[in-house]
C-alpha positions as CSV (number, residue, x, y, z in Angstrom):
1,X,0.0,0.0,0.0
2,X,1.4,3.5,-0.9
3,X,2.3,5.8,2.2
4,X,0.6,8.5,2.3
5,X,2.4,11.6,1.7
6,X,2.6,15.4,3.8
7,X,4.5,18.2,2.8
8,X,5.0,20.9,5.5
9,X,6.2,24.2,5.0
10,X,7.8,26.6,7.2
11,X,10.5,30.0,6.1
12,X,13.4,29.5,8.9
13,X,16.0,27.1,8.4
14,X,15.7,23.2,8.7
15,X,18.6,22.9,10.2
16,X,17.9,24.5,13.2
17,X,13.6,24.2,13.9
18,X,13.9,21.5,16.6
19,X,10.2,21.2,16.9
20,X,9.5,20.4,13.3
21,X,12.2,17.9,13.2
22,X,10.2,16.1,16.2
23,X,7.0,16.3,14.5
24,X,8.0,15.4,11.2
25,X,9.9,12.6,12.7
26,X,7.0,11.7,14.7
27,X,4.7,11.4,11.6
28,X,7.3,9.5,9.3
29,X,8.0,6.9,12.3
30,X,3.8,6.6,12.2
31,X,4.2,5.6,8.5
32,X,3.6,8.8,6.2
33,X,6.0,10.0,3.5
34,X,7.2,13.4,5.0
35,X,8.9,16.4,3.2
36,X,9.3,19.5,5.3
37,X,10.0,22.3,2.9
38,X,12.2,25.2,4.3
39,X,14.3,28.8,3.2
40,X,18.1,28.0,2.0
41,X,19.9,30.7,4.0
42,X,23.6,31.8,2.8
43,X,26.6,30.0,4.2
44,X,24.2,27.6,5.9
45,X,25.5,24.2,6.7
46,X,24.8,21.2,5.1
47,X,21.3,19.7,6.4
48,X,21.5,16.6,8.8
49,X,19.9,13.5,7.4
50,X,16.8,12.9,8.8
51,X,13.8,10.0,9.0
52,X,11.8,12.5,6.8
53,X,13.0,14.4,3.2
54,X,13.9,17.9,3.2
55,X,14.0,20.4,0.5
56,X,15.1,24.2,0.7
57,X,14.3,26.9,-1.4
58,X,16.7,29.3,-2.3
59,X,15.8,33.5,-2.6
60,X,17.2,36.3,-3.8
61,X,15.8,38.4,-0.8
62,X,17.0,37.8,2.6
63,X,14.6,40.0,4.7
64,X,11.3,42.2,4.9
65,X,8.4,42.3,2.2
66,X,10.4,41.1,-0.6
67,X,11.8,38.2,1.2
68,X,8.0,37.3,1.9
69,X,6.5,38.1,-1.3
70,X,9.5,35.7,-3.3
71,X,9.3,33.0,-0.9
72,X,5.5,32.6,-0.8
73,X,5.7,32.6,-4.8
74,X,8.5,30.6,-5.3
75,X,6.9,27.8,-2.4
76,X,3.4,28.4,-4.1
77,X,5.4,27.1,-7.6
78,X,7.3,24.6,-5.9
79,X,4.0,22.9,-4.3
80,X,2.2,22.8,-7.7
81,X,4.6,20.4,-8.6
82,X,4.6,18.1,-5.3
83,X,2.9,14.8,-5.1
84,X,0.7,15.1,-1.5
85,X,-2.0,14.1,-0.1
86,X,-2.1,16.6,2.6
87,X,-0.1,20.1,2.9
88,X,0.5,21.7,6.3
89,X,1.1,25.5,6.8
90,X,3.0,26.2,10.0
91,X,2.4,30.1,11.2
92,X,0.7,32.2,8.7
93,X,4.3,33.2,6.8
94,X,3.4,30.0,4.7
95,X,-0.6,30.1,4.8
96,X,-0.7,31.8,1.6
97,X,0.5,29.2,-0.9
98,X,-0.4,26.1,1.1
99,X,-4.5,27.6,0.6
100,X,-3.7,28.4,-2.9
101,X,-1.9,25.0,-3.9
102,X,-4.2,22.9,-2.3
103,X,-7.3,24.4,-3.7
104,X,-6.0,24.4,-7.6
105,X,-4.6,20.3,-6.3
106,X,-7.7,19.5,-4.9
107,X,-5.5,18.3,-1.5
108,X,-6.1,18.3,1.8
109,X,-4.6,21.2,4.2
110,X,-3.9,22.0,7.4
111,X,-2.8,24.8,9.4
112,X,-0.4,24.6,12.3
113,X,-0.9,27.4,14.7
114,X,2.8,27.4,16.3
115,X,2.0,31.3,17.7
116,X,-0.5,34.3,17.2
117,X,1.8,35.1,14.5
118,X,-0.2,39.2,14.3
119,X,0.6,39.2,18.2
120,X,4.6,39.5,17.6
121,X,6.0,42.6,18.7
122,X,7.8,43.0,15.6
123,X,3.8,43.0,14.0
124,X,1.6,44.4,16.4
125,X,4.0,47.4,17.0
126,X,4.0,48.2,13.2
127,X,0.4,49.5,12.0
128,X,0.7,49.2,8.0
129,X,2.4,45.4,8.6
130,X,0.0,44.4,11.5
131,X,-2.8,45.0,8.4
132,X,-1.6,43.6,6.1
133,X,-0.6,40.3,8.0
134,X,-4.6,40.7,9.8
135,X,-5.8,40.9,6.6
136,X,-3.9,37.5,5.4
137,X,-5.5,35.7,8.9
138,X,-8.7,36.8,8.7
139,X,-9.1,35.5,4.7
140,X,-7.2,32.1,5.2
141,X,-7.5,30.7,8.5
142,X,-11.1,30.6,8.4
143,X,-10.4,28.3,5.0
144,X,-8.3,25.8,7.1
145,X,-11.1,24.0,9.1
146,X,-8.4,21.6,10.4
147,X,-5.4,22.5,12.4
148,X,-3.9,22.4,15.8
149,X,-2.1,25.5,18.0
150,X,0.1,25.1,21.1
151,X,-2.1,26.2,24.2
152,X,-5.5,26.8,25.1
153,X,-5.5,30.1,25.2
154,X,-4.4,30.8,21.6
155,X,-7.0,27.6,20.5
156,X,-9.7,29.6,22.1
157,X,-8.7,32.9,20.4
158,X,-8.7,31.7,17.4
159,X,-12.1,29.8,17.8
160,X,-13.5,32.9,18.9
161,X,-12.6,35.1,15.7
162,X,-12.9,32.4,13.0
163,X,-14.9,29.8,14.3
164,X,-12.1,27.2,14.0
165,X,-11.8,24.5,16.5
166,X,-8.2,23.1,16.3
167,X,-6.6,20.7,18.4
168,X,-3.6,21.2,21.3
169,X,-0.6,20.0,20.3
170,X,2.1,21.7,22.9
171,X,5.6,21.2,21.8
172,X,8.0,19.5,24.4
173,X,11.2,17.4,23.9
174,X,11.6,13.4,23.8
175,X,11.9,11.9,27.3
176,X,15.8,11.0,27.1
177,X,18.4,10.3,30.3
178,X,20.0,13.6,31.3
179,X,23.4,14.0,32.8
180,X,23.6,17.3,35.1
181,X,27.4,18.2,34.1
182,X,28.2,21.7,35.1
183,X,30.7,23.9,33.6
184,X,33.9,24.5,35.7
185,X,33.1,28.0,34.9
186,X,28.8,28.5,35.9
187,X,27.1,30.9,33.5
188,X,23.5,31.6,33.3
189,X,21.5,30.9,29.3
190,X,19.8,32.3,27.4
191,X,18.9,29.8,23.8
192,X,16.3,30.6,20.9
193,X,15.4,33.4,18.7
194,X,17.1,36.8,19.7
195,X,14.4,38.6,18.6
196,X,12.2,41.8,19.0
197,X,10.0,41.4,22.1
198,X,12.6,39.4,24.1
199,X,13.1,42.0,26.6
200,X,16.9,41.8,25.9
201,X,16.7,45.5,26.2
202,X,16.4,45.3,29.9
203,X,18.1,41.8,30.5
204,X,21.2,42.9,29.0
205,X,21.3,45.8,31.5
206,X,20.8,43.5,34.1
207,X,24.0,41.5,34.1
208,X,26.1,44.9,35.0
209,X,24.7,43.7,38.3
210,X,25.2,39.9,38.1
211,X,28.5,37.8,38.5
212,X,27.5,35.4,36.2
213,X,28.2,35.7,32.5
214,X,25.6,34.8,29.9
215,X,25.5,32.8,27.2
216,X,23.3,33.6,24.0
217,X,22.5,30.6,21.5
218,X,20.6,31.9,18.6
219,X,20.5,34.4,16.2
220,X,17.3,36.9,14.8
221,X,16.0,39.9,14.0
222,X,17.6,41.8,17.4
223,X,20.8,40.6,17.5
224,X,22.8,43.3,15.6
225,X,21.0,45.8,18.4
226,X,21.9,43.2,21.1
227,X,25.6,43.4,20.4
228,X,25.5,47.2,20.2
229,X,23.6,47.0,23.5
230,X,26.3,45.1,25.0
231,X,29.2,46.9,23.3
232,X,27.9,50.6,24.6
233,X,27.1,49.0,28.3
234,X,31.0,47.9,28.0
235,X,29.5,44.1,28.4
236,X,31.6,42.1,26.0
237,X,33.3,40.0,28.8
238,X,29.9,39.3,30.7
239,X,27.3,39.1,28.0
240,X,28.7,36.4,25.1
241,X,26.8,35.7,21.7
242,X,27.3,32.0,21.2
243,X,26.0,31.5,17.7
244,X,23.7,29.0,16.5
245,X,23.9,25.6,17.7
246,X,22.2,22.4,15.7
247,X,19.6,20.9,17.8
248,X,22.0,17.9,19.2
249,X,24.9,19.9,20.1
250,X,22.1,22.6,22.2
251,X,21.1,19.7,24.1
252,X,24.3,19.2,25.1
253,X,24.8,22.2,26.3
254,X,21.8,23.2,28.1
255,X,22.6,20.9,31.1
256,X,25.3,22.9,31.8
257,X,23.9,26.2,32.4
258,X,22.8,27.4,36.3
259,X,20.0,29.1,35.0
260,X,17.9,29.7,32.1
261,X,16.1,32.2,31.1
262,X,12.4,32.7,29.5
263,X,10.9,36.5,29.6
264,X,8.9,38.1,26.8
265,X,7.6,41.7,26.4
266,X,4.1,42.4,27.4
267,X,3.2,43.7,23.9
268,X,1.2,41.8,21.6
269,X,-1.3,38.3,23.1
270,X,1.7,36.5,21.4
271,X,3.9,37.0,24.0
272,X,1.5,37.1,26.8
273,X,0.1,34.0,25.7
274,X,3.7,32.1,24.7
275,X,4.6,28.7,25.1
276,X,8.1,28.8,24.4
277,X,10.1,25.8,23.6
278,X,12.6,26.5,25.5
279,X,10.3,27.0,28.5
280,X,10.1,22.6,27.9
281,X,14.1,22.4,26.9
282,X,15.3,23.9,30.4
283,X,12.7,21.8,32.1
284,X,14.2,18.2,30.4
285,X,17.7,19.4,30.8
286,X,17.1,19.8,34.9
287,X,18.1,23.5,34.6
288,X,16.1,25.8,36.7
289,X,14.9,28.9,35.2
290,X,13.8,32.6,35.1
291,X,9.6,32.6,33.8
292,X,8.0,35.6,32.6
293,X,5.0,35.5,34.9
294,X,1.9,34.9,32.0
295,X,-0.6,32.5,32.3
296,X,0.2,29.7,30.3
297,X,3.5,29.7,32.4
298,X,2.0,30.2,35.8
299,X,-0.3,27.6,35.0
300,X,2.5,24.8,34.5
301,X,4.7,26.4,37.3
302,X,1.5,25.9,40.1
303,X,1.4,22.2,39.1
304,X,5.3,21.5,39.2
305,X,7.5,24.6,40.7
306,X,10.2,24.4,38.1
307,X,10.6,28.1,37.6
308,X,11.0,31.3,39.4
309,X,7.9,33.7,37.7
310,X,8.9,37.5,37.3
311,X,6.6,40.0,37.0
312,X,8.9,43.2,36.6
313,X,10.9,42.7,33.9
314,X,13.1,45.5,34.3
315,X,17.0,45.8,34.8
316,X,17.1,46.2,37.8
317,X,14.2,43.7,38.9
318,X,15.7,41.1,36.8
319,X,19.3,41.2,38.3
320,X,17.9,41.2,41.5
321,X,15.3,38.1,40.9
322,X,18.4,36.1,39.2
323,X,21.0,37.2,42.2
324,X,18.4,36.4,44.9
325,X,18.0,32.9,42.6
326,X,21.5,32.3,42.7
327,X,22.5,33.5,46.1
328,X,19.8,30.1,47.5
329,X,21.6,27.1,46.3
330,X,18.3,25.7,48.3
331,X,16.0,26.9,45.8
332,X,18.0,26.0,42.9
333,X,17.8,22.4,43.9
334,X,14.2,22.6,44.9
335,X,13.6,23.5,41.0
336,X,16.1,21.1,39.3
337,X,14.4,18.5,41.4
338,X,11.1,19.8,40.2
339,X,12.7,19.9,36.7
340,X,13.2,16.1,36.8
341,X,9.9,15.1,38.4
342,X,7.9,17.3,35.4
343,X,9.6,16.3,32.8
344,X,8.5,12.8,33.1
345,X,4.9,14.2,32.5
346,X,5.6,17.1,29.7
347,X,6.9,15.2,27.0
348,X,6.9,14.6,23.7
349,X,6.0,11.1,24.2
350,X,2.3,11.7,25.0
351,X,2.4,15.1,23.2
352,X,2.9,12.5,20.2
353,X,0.1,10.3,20.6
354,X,-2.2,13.6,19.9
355,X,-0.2,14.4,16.5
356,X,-0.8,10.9,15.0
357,X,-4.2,10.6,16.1
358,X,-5.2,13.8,14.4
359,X,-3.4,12.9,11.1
360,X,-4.7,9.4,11.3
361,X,-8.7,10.9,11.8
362,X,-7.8,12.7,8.2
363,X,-5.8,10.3,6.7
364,X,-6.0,7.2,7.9
């Protein structure tokens, strides 16, 4: 019997999106022929064989409306071609041609809600962009009757303006053993998107009254004003920008850290409403961490205290939070403990189960 096949699409690098990798993985371990389809950035590395097939597409563009407008036509043309029995659109960056494709193929599609993608700072704060991206929601997600979001909160929000009722699919890493090595030298870390509406603004500030240096894994749309931030606060020795890491060699390293941190801007329900991944990532590496205090994090944190919730997120609030943190090696092994008792319950094993079944209810 042929597999059936699913193509996903996403813009960010394949390289690097650990939570694809796990679903796509998940689905072609379940018995589907899986392509993820991603953006060819320059000087990337080579991709990483994995249990699924990959394709990037190369642009010309590299950022802002001309990126978006090539890559959505040159995916749309691409996906014309493609043999599938179901296309996936994760966020609304690749809603566009996955509606379009699958309505001229006659093809199944689903929409995979990974954030409130008009809630991002980088959106929201930007009137003519916030349109145009609203405008884009409010025509296609109401086309995708089928689909699945990471929390509650964003799955009612979306069932309240488009009368969609997706599934919960949260994103958490695979249950695997965990060695708790630190570093000779502590530091505190930071990993995932350096990006607008990360409150680096004020948690850079906040190490000119920590001990601890921190490390930065991750690259985006702040990080050229995150390293002048650091360079005019005479940081550079406290503060270190540790590139990109592929998904394996982050793991490794996150067991390391002392602390890890997870704060968001209050501006924009994307933030407010996050579920980060590496809110999950911390958690199954036994590392304690700093929490924005929103609700979908406050909600975990009551059931299994892995996390100290900050409400300020100022400098000066933050360094002391983090200082008090440090200064109660008590605490700190209250959480890792907590860490290690949770994780056994958020994990992608039973996160899993969900995915298949809802692919399985429309495929078979």
């Amino acid at each position: 019997m042929r597999k059936q096949r699913i193509i996903c699409a996403v813009t960010n690098d394949l390289l690097y999106d650990q939570r694809m990798i796990r679903i796509c993985t998940s689905l072609a371990d379940a018995g589907y022929e899986v392509m993820l389809v991603g953006r060819r950035y320059r000087n990337t590395p080579a991709l990483v064989a994995q249990p699924f097939r990959q394709h990037r597409i190369h642009c010309w563009f590299i950022k802002g409306k001309l990126f978006y407008a090539e890559y959505n036509l040159r995916l749309f043309t691409w996906l014309l071609f493609q043999k599938a029995n179901l296309l996936c659109a994760i966020d609304l960056d690749t809603i566009l041609p996955v509606l379009f494709a699958s309505k001229l193929k006659g093809t199944k599609r689903v929409y995979d809600a990974h954030e409130l993608f008009c809630e991002m700072k980088e959106v929201v704060s930007r009137p003519r962009i916030y349109q145009f991206w609203k405008g884009v929601e409010r025509y296609a997600v109401p086309q995708f009757r089928l689909g699945y979001t990471v929390n509650e909160p964003i799955r009612d929000i979306l069932a309240r303006e488009y009368g969609v009722h997706y599934e919960v699919i949260r994103n958490m890493p695979w249950l695997k053993p965990v060695k708790h090595t630190p570093e000779p030298e502590p530091f505190i870390l930071y990993q995932g998107a350096v990006n607008e509406g990360r409150s680096f603004e004020t948690l850079i500030p906040a190490f000119q009254w920590i001990d601890l240096p921190l490390h930065i894994y991750g690259d985006g749309n702040f990080l050229e004003q995150a390293r002048a931030l650091v360079q005019e606060l005479g940081l550079s020795q406290k503060v270190l920008f540790k590139g990109k890491l592929v998904p394996t060699a982050l793991q490794a390293q996150t067991p390391k850290a002392t602390l890890g941190i997870t704060i968001f801007e209050n501006k924009g329900l994307s933030n407010y409403y996050s579920l980060a991944n590496r809110f999950f990532d911390y958690m199954h590496a036994g590392v304690p961490q700093l929490c924005a205090d929103y609700p979908v994090y406050r909600s975990i944190n009551q059931e299994y205290e892995v996390a100290h919730l900050v409400a300020d997120l100022s400098a000066r609030n933050l360094a002391s939070a983090i200082n008090q943190l440090l200064a109660s090696p008590a605490k700190l092994q209250t959480l890792r403990s907590n860490c290690l008792e949770a994780r056994e319950v958020f994990s992608w094993q039973a996160e899993e189960k969900r995915l298949i079944h809802f692919y399985r209810s429309i495929l078979g």
